[in-house]
DRENKELUM-984173 format. One record per residue: residue number from 1; residue in one letter; x, y, z of N, C-alpha, C, O in turn. Coordinates in nm, 2 decimals. Last residue first. Layout:
# DRENKELUM-984173
NODE    nr   rest     n.c1     n.c2     n.c3    ca.c1    ca.c2    ca.c3     c.c1     c.c2     c.c3     o.c1     o.c2     o.c3
NODE   NUM      A        X        Y        Z        X        Y        Z        X        Y        Z        X        Y        Z
...
END
This chain:
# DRENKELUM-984173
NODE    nr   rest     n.c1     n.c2     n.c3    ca.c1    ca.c2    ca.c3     c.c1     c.c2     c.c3     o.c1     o.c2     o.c3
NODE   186      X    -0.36     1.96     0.24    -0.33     2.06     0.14    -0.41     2.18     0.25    -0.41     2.30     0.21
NODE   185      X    -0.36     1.72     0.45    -0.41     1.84     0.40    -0.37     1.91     0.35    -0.28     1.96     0.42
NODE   184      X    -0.23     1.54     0.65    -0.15     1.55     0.50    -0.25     1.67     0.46    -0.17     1.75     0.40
NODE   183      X    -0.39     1.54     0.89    -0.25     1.63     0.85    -0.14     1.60     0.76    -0.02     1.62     0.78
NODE   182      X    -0.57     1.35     0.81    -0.62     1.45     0.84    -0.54     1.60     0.86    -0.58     1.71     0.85
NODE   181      X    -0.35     1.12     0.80    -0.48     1.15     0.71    -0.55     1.32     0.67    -0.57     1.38     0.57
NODE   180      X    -0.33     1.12     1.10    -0.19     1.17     1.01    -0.30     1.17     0.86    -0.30     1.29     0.83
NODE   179      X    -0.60     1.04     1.20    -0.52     1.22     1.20    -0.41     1.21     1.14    -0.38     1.33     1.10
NODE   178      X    -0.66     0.81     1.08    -0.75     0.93     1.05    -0.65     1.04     1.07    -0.63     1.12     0.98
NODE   177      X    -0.47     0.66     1.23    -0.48     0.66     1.08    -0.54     0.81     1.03    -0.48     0.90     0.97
NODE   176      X    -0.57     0.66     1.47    -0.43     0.77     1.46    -0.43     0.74     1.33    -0.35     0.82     1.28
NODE   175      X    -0.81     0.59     1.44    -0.83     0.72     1.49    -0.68     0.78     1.45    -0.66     0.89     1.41
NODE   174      X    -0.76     0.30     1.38    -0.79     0.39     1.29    -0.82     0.56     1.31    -0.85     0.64     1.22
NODE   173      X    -0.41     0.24     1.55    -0.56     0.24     1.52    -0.63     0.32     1.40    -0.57     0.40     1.33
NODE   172      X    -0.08     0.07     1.41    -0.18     0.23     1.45    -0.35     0.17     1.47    -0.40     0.07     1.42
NODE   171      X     0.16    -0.09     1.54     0.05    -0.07     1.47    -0.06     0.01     1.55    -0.11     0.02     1.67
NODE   170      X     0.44    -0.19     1.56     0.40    -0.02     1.55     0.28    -0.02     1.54     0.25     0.10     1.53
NODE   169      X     0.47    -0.50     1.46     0.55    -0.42     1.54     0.47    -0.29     1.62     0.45    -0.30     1.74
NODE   168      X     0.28    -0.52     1.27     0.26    -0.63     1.38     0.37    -0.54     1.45     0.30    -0.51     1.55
NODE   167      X     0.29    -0.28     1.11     0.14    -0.31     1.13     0.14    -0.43     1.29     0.05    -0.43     1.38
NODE   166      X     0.49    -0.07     1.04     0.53    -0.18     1.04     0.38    -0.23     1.13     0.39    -0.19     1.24
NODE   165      X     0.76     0.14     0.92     0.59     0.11     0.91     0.61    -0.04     0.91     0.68    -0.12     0.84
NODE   164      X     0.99     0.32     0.98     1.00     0.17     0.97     0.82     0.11     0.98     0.78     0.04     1.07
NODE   163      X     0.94     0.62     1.01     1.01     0.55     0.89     1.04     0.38     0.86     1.08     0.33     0.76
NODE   162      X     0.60     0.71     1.04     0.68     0.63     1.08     0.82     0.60     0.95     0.80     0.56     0.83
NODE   161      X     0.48     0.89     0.88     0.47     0.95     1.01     0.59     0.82     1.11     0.64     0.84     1.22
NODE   160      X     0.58     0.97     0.53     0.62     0.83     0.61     0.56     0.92     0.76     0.60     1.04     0.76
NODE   159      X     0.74     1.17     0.37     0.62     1.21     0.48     0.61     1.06     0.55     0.66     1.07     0.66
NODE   158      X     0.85     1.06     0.14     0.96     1.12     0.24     0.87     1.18     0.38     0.93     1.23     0.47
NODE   157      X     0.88     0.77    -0.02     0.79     0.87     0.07     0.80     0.92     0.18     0.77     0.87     0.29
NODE   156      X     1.09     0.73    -0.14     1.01     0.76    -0.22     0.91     0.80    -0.22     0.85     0.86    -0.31
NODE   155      X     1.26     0.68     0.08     1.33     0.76    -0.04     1.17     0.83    -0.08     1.14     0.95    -0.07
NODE   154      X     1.14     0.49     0.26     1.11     0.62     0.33     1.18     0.69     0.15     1.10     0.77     0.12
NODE   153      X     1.15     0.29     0.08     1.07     0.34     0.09     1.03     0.44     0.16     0.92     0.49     0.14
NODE   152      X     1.45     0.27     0.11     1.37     0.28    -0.04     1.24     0.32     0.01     1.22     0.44    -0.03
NODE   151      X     1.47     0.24     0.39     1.56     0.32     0.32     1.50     0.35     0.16     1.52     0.45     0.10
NODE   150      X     1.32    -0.06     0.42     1.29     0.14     0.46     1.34     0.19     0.37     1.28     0.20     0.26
NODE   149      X     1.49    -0.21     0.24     1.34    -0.20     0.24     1.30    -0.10     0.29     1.23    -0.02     0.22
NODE   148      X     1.74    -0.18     0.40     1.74    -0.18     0.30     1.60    -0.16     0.24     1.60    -0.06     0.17
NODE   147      X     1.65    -0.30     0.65     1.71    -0.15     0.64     1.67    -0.09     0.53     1.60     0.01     0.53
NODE   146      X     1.60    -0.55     0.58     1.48    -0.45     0.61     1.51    -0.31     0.59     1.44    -0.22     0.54
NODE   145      X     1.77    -0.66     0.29     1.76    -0.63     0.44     1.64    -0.55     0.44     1.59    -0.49     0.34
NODE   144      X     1.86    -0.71     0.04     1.75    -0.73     0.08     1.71    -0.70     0.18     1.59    -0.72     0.19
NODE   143      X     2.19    -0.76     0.06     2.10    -0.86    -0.02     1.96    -0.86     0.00     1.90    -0.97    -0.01
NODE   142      X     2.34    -0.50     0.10     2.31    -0.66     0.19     2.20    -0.70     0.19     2.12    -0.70     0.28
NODE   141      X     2.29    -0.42    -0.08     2.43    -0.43    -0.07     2.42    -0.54     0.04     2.49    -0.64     0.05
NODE   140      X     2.14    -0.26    -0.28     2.11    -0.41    -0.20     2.20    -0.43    -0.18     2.25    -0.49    -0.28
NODE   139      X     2.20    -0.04    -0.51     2.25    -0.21    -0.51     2.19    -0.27    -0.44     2.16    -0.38    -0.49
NODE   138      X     1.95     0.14    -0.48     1.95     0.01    -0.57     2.05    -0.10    -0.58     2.03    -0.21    -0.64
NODE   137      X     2.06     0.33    -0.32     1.97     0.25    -0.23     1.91     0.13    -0.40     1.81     0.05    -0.38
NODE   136      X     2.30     0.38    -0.45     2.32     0.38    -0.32     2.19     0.29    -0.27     2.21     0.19    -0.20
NODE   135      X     2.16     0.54    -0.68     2.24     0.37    -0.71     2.24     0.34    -0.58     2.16     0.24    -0.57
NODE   134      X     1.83     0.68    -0.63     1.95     0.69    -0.63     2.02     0.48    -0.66     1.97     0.36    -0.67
NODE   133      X     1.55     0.66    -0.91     1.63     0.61    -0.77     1.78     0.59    -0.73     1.85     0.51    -0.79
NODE   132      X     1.47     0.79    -1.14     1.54     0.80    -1.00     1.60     0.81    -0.89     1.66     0.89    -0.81
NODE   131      X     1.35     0.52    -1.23     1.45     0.59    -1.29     1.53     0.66    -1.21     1.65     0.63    -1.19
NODE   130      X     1.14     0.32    -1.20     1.19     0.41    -1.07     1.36     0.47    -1.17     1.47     0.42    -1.14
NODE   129      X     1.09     0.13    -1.45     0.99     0.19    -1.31     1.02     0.30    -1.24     0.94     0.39    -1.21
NODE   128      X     1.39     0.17    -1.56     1.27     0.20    -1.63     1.13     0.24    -1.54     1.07     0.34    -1.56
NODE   127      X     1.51     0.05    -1.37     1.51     0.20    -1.42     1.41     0.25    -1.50     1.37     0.37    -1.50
NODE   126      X     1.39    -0.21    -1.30     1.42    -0.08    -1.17     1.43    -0.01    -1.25     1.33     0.06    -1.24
NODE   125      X     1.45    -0.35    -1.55     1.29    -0.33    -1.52     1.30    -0.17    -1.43     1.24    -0.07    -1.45
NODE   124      X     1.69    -0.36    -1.53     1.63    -0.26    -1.69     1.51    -0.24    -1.62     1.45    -0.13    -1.62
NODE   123      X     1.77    -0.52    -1.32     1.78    -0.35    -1.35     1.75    -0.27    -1.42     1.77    -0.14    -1.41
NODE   122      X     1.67    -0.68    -1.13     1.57    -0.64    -1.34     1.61    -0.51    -1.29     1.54    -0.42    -1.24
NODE   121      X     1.67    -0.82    -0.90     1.79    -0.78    -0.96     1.76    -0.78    -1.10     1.81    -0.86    -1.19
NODE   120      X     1.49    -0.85    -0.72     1.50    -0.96    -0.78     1.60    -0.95    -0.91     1.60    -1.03    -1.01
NODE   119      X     1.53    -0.65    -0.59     1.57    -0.75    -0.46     1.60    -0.82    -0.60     1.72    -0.85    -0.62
NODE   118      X     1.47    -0.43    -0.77     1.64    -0.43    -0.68     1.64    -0.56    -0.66     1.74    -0.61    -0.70
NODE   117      X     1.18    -0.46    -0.72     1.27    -0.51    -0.81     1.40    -0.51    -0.82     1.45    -0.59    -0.90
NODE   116      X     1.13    -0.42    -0.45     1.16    -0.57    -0.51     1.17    -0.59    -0.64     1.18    -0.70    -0.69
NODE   115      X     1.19    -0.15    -0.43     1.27    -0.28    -0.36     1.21    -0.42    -0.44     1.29    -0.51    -0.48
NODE   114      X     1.02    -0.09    -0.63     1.12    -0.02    -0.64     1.22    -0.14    -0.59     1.31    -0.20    -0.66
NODE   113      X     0.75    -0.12    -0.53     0.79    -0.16    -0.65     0.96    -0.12    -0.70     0.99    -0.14    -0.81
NODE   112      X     0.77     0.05    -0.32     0.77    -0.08    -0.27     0.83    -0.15    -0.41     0.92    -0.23    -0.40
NODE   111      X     0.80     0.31    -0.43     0.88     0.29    -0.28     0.89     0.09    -0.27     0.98     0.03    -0.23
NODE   110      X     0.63     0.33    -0.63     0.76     0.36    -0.65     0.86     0.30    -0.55     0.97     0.25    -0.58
NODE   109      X     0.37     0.26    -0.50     0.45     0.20    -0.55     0.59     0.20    -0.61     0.65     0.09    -0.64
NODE   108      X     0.41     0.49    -0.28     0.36     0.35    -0.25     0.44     0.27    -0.34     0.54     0.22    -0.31
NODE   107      X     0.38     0.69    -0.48     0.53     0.72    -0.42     0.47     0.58    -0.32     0.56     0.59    -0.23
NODE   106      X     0.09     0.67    -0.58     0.24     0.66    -0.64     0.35     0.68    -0.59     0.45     0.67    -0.67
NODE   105      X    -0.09     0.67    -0.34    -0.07     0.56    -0.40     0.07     0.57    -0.53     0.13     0.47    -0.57
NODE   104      X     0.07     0.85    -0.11    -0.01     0.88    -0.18     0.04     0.72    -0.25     0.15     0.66    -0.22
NODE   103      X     0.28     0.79     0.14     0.23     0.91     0.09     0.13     0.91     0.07     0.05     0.93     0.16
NODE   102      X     0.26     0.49     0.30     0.29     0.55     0.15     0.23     0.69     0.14     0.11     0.70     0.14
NODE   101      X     0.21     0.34     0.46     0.31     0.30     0.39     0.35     0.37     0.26     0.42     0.35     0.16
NODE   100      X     0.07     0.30     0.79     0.06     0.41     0.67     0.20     0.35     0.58     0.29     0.30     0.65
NODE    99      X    -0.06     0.04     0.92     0.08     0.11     0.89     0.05     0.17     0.80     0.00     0.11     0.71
NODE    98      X    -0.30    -0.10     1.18    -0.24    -0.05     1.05    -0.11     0.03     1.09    -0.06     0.07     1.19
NODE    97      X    -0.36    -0.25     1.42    -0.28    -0.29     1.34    -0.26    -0.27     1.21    -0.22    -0.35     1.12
NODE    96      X    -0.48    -0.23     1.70    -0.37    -0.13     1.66    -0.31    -0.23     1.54    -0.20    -0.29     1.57
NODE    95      X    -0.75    -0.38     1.69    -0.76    -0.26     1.62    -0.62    -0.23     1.64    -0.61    -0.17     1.54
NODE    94      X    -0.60    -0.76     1.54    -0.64    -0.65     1.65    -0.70    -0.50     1.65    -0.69    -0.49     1.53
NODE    93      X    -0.57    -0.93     1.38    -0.71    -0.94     1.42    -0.71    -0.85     1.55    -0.80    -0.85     1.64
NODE    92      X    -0.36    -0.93     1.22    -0.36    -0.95     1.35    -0.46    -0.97     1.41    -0.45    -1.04     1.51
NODE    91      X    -0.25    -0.87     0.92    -0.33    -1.00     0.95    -0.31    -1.06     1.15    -0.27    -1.16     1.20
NODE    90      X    -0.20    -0.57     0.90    -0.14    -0.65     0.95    -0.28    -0.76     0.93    -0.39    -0.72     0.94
NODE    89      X    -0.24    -0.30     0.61    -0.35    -0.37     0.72    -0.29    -0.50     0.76    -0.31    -0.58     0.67
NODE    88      X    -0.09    -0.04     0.53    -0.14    -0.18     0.54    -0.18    -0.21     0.64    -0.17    -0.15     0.75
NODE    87      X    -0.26     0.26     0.33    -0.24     0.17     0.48    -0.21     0.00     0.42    -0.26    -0.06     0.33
NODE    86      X    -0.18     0.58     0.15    -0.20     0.38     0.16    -0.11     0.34     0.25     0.02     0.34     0.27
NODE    85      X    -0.35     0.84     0.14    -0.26     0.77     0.19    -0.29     0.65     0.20    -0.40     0.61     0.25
NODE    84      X    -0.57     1.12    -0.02    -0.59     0.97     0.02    -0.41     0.93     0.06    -0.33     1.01     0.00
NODE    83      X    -0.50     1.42     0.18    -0.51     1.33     0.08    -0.49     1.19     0.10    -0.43     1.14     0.19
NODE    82      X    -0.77     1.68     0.26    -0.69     1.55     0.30    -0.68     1.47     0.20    -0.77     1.43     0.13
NODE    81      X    -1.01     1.84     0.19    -0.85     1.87     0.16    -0.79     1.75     0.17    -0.74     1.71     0.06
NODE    80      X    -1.20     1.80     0.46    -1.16     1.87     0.33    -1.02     1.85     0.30    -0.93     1.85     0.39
NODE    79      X    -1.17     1.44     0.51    -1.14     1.60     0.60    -1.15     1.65     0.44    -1.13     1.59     0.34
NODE    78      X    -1.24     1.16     0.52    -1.36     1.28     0.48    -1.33     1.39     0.51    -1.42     1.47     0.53
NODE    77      X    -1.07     0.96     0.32    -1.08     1.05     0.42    -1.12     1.14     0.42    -1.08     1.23     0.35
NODE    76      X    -0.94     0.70     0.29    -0.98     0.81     0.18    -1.09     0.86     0.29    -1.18     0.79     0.33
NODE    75      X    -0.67     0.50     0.22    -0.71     0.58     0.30    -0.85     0.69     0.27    -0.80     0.79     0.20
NODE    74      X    -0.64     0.21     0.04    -0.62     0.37     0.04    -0.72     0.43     0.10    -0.84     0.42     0.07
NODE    73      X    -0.46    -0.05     0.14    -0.56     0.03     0.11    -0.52     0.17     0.08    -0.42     0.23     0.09
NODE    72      X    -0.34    -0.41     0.18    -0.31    -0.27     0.12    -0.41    -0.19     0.06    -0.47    -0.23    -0.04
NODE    71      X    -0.26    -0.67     0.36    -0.37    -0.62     0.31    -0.30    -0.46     0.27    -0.21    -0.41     0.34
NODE    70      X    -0.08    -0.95     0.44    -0.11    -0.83     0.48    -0.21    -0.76     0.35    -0.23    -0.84     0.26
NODE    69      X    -0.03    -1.23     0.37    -0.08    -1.19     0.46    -0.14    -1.03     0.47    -0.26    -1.02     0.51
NODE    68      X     0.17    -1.21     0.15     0.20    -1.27     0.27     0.10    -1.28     0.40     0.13    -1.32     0.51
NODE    67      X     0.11    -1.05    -0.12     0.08    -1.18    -0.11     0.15    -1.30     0.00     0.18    -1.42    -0.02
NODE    66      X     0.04    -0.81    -0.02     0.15    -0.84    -0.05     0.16    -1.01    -0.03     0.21    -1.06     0.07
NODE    65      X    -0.26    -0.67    -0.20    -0.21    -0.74    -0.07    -0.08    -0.76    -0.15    -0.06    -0.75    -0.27
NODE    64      X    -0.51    -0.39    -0.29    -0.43    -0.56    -0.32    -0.38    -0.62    -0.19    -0.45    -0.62    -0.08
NODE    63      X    -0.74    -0.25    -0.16    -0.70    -0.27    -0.36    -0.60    -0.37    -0.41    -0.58    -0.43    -0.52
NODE    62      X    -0.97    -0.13     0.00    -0.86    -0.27    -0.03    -0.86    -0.30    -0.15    -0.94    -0.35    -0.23
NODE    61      X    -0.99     0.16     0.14    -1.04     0.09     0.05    -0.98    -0.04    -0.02    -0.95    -0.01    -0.14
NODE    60      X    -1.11     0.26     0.45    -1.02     0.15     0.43    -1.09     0.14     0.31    -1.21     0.13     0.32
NODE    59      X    -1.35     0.39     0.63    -1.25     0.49     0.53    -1.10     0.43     0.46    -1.00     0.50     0.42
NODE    58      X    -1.40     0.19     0.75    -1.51     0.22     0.64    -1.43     0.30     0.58    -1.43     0.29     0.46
NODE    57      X    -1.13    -0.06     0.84    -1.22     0.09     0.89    -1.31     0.12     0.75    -1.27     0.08     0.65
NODE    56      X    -1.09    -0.37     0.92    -1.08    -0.29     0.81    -1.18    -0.13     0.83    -1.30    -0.13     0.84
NODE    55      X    -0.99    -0.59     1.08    -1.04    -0.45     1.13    -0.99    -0.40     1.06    -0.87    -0.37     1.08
NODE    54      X    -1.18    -0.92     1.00    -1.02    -0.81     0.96    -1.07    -0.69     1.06    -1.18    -0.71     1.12
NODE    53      X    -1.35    -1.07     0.97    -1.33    -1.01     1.15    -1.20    -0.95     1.09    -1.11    -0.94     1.18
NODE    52      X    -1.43    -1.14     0.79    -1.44    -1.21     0.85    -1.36    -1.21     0.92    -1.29    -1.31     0.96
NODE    51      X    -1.60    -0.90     0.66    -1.70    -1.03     0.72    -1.62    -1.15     0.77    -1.68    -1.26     0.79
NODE    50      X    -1.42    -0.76     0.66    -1.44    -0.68     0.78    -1.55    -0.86     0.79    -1.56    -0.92     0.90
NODE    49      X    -1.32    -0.85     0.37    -1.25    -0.90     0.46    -1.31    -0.84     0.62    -1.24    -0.88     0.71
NODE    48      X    -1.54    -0.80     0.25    -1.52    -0.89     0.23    -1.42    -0.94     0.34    -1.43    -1.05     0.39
NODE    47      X    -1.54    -0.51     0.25    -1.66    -0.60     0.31    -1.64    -0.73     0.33    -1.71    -0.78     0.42
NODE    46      X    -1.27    -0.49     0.09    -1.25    -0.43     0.25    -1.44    -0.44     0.29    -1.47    -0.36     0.38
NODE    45      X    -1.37    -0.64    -0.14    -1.27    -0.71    -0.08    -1.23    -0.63     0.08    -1.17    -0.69     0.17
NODE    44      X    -1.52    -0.53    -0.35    -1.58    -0.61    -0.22    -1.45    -0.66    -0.13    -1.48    -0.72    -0.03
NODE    43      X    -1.44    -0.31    -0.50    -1.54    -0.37    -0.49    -1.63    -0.41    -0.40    -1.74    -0.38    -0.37
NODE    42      X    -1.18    -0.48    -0.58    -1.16    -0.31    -0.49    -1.30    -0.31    -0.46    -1.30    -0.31    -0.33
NODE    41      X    -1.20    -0.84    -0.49    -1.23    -0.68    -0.59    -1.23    -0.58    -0.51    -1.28    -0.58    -0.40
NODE    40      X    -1.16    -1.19    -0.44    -1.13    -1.02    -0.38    -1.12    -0.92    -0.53    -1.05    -0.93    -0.63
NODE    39      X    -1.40    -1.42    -0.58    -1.29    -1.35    -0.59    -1.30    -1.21    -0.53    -1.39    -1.13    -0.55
NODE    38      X    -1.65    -1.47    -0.54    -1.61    -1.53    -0.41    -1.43    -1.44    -0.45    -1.35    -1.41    -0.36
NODE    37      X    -1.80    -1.34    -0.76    -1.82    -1.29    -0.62    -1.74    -1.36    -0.52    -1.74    -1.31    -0.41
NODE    36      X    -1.65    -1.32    -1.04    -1.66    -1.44    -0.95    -1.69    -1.35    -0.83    -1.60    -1.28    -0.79
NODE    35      X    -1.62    -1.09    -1.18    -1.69    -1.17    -1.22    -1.75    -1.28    -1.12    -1.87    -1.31    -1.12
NODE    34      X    -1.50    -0.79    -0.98    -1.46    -0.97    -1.03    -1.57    -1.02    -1.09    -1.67    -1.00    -1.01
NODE    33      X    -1.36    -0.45    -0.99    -1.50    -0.56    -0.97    -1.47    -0.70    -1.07    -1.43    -0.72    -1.19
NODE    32      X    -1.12    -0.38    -1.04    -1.24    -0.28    -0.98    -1.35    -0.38    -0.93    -1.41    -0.37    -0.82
NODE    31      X    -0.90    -0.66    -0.93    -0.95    -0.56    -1.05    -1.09    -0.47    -0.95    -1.13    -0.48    -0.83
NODE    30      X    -0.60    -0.60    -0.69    -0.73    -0.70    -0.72    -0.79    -0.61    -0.86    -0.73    -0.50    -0.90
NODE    29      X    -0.25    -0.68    -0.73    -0.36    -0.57    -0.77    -0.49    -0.63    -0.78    -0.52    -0.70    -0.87
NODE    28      X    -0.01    -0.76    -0.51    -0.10    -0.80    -0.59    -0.20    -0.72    -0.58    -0.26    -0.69    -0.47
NODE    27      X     0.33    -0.80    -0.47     0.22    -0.71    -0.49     0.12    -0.75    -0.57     0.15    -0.77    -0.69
NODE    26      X     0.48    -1.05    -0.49     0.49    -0.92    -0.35     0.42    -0.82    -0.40     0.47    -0.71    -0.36
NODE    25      X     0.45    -1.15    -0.67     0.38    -1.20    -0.61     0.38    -1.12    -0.49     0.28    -1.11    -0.42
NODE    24      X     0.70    -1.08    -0.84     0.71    -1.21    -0.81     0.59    -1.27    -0.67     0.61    -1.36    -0.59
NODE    23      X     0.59    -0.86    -0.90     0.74    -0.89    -0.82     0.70    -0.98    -0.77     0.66    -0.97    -0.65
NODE    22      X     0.24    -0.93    -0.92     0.35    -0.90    -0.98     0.47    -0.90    -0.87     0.45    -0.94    -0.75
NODE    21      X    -0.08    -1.06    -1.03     0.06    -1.06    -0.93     0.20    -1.02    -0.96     0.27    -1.09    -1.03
NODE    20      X    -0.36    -0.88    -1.13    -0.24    -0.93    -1.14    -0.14    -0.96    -0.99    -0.14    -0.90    -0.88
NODE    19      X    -0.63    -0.80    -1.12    -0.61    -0.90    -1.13    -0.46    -1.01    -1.16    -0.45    -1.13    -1.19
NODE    18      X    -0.52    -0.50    -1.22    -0.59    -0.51    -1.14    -0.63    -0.71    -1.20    -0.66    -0.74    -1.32
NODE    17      X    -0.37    -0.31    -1.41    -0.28    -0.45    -1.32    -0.36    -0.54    -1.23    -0.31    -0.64    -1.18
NODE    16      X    -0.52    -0.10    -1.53    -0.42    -0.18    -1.60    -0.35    -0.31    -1.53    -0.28    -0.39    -1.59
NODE    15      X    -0.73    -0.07    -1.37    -0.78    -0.11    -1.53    -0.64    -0.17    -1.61    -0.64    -0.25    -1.71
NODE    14      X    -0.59    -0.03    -1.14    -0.69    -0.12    -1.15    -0.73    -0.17    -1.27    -0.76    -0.29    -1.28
NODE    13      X    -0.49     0.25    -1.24    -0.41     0.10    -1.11    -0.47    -0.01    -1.17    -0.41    -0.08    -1.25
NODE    12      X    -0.71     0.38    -1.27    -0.60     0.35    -1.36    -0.52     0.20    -1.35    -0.50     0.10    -1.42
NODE    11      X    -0.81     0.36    -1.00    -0.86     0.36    -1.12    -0.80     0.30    -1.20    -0.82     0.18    -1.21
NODE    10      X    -0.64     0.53    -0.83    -0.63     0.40    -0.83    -0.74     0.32    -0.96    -0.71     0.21    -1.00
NODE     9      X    -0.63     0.77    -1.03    -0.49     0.69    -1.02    -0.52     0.57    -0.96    -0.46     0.47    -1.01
NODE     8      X    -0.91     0.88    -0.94    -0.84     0.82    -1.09    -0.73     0.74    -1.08    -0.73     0.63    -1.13
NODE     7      X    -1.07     0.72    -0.64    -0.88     0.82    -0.71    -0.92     0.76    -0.85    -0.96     0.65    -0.87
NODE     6      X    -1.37     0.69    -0.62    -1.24     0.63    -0.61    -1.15     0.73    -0.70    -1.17     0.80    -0.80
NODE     5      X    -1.58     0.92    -0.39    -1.54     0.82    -0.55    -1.40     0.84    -0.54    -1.33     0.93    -0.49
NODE     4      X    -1.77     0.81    -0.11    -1.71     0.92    -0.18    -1.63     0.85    -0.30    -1.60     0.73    -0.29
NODE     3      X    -1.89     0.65     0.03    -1.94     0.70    -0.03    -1.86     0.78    -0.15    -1.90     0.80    -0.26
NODE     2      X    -1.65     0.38     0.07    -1.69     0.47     0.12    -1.76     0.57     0.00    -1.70     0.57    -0.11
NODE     1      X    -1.74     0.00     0.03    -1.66     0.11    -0.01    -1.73     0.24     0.05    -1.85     0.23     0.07
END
């Protein structure tokens, strides 16, 4: 992990979901630190994955995965001012293979937590999580599409430097990570 101390919000993240799978497994929270060393922890899990050839950058902090492969961090970036932004990390084993996916770690999960609970149709759950979210991008009108998957998550992060983030398609290095990083600054 990078010298510098972790977001209260992912903090929080962590003390409440952190060892969980949730929407059905399309987001998974590691905890701050595991009992089991061989288990992924915010902790150890961007050491843990650079040991075995990820190209996870030192300013990469790995706090879950979408339980397909891909990896989910928070950006946390030494410019004054700059605010942390959550990268995924493609399972490519190449340097162009992150995707900025999120503003900030709450409009991340609004954006992502949002589509799949639409996808898996817990309308009480969607309103209550993402209250709102317009109806237009919560029917799913064609049952889950990618369209449909941007369109919620450009909603919820309207800075997006890409509106279709996409790590095996688009994938950034960590220098163009750093400057959209470096031009969220307050």
């Amino acid at each position: 992990m990078p010298d510098r101390a972790l977001p209260e919000e992912l903090r929080e993240l962590c003390d409440e979901a952190g060892g969980e799978q949730l929407l059905d497994g399309n987001l998974n929270i590691y905890p701050l630190e595991a009992d089991d060393p061989e288990l992924l922890s915010v902790a150890n899990a961007s050491d843990k994955l650079r040991s075995w050839d990820w190209p996870v950058p030192n300013e990469l902090v790995v706090f879950g995965d979408d339980g397909q492969g891909s990896s989910f961090g928070l950006w946390l970036p030494e410019a004054e001012g700059a605010r942390p932004i959550v990268v995924q990390v493609g399972e490519v084993f190449e340097e162009p293979c992150l995707a900025v996916v999120g503003d900030d770690l709450a409009g991340f999960l609004r954006g992502w937590g949002g589509y799949y609970l639409a996808l898996m149709g817990d309308r009480k759950a969607l309103r209550e999580a993402v209250p709102d979210l317009p109806d237009e991008l919560a029917a799913l009108k064609d049952e889950g599409s990618e369209d449909e998957f941007y369109a919620i998550l450009g909603w919820a992060n309207p800075h997006l430097p890409d509106p279709r983030p996409d790590p095996y398609e688009r994938g950034l290095t960590p220098a163009q990570v750093d400057e959209i990083a470096r031009s969220s600054a307050v």
